[in-house]
N, C-alpha and C positions, 0 to 999 in steps of 0.2 A: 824430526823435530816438530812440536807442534808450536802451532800459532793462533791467527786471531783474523776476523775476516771484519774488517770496519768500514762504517757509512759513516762520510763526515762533508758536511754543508757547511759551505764559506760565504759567507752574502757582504757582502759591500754596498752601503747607502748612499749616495752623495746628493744634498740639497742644495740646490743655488736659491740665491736672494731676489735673483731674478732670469730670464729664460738666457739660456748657454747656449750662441749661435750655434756652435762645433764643438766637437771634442774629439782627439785620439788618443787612445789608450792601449798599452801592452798589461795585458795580463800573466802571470805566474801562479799559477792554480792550483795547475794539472801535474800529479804527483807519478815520480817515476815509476819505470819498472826494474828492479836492479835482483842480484843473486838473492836476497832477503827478504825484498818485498816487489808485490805484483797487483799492476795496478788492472782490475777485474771491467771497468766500466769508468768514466767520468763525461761531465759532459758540463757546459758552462750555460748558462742561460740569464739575455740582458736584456734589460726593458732601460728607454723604447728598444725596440727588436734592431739589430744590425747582422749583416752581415760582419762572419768572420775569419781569420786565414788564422793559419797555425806554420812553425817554426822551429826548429831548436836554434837554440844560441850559441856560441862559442863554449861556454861554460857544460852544455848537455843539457841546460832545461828546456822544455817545452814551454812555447809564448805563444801566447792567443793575442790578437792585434784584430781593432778594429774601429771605424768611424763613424762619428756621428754627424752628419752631415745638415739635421734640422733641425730648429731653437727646440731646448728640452728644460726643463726647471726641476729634473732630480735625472737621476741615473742610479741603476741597480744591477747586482750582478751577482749572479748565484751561480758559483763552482760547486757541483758535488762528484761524489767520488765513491768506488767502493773497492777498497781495497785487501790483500790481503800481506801479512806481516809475520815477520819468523824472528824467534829468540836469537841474540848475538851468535857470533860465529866463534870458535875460540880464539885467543891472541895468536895473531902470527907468530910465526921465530922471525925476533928481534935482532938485525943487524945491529954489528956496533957502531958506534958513532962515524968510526974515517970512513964507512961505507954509506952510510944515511947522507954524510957531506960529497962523498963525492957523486952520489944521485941527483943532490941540489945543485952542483956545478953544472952537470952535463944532463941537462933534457926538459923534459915539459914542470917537473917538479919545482925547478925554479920559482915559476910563477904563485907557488905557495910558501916562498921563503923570505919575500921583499912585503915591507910594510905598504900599505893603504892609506888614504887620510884617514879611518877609522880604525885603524892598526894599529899609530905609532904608538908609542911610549919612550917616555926618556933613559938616558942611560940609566938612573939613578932605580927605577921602577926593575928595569934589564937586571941589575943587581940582587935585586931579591932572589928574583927567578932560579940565577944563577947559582947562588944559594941553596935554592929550596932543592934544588936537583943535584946540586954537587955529588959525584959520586954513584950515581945512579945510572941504570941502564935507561932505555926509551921509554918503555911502557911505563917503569913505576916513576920516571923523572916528568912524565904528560901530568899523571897522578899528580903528584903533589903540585906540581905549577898548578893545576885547576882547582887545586884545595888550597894552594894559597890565594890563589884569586877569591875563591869563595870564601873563603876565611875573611877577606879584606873588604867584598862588596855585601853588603844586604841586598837580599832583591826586594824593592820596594815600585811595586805597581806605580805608575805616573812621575817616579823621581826624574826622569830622563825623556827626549826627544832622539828623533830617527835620526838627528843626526852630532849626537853627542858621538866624542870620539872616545876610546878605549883608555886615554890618559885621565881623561875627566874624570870618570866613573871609578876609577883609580881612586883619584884625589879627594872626590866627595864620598866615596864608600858606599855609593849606592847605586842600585841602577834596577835593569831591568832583564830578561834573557839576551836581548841584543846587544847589551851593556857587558856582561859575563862572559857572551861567547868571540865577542871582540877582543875585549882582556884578553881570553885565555889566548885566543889565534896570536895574539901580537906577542905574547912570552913566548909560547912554543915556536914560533920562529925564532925569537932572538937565543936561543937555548941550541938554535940547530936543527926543529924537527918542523919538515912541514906541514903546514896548515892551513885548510880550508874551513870557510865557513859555510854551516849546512843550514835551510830553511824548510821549514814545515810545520809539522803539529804533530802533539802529543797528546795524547786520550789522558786527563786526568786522575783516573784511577787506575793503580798496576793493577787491578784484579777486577774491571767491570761487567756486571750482572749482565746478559746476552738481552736487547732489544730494548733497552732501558738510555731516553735519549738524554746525553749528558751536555753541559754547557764546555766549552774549552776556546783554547785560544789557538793562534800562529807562535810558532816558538822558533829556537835558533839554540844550535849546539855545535858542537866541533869536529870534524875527521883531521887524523894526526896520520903521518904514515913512519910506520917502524915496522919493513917489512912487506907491509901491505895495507891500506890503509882502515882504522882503526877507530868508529863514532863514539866519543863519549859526552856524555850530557853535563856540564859542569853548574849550570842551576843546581840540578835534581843531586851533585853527587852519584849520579851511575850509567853506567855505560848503555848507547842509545840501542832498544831491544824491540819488542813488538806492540809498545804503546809510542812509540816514534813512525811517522809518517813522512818520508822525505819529498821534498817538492823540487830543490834546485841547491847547488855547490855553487858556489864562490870562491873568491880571495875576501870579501866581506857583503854587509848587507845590498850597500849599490849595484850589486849582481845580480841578486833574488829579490828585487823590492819586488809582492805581489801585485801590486796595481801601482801603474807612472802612464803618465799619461798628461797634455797640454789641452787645453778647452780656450776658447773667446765668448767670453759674455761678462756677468756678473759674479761676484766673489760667490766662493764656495764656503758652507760652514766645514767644521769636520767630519772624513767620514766615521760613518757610523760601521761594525763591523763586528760579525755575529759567528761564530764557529760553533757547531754541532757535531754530536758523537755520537756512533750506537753501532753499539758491538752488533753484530748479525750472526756469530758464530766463533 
């Protein structure tokens, strides 16, 4: 199989109004290494300079954590990364439903079959789902649950905040990746299948010219398990491949938030926050 070998710089801004006694911060950056993709190099770099430790979490991502101990009046942080990334894998063979349920009863799966505050949804929203899938096996019942989500949300850039929950974004029809990939996580459980939510970035172009640097963002898609588990990108409509860059799983965004972190001083504006692309191969 071939693939794509990608440079991608994360820079995070943040200006205070006035100087920040302290701060500590847990970062989420640093992009894994899994059967598909292999992460070649990454390294994080923060003005002023700290000292910093690293971590995995419960979940398997790696966190950079660290403190700033003297008054500062901005903070910056440049994650970059060079990684390399391989086309989807094929579908698993799809167990049937009494076996996909009795995995969710008995073992770690669980944990991707109970709702989140960014999860829930009403019975009424359950209903559709229910629906849309009627009659269908796993994989094509993910499908249509993520296309009736899509079908029902526009993605609109600024409709929504980090912590709009998956009913909203329902209800007003709009949202954002984070907005989409919550939807979908919170049907596909109540349907039966479980679901993690996945963080990282996507190269904007399926087909980018090699060393040509491109703008992009932080995105958010789905892993379903039927079988085995199974990314698909419900934004974009297609399953997550070698322009997907995974950073960390969850049960939703409060898992993977890439920068959290408490400061004392003066209010902060927003940060500001820059994502770069370039294919290298």
């Amino acid at each position: 199989m071939h693939g794509r070998r990608l440079k991608i710089s994360h820079e995070t801004r943040v200006v205070y109004q006035g100087p920040a006694i302290s701060s500590h911060n847990e970062l989420r950056m640093t992009p894994l290494t899994l059967p598909a993709q292999t992460t070649l190099d990454s390294r994080i770099a923060i003005s002023p300079t700290a000292q910093t430790w690293s971590y995995w979490d419960y979940w398997g991502t790696q966190v950079t954590t660290f403190d700033l101990m003297e008054p500062h009046e901005s903070l910056s942080v440049v994650a970059t990364s060079l990684v390399e990334t391989s086309p989807p894998a094929p579908l698993p063979a799809e167990p049937d439903w009494g076996t996909i349920r009795a995995r969710l009863e008995n073992g770690r799966l669980a944990e991707f079959g109970l709702p989140t505050p960014l999860t829930t949804v009403t019975d009424e929203t359950v209903e559709a789902a229910r629906a849309a899938a009627d009659g269908l096996g796993p994989h094509e019942a993910a499908l249509a649950v993520a296309g009736l989500v899509r079908d029902r949300v526009d993605y609109i850039s600024g409709s929504t905040g980090v912590h709009t929950g998956a009913q909203e974004a329902w209800e007003q029809g709009a949202g954002v990746c984070q907005d989409i990939t919550h939807l979908t996580v919170a049907l596909l459980r109540r349907i039966g299948l479980p679901s993690r939510y996945v963080s990282g970035y996507l190269h904007p172009d399926p087909d980018p010219a090699p060393h040509e640097k491109v703008a992009g963002q932080s995105h958010a898609w789905v892993e379903y398990w039927a079988g085995g588990w199974v990314g698909y990108d419900p934004t974009n409509r297609t399953r997550a491949g070698e322009s997907h860059v995974i950073v960390g799983k969850g049960r939703e965004y409060g898992d993977v938030v890439p920068h959290k972190g408490v400061y004392h001083g003066a209010p902060s504006g927003s940060p500001q926050v820059e994502v770069e692309f370039t294919r290298v191969a």
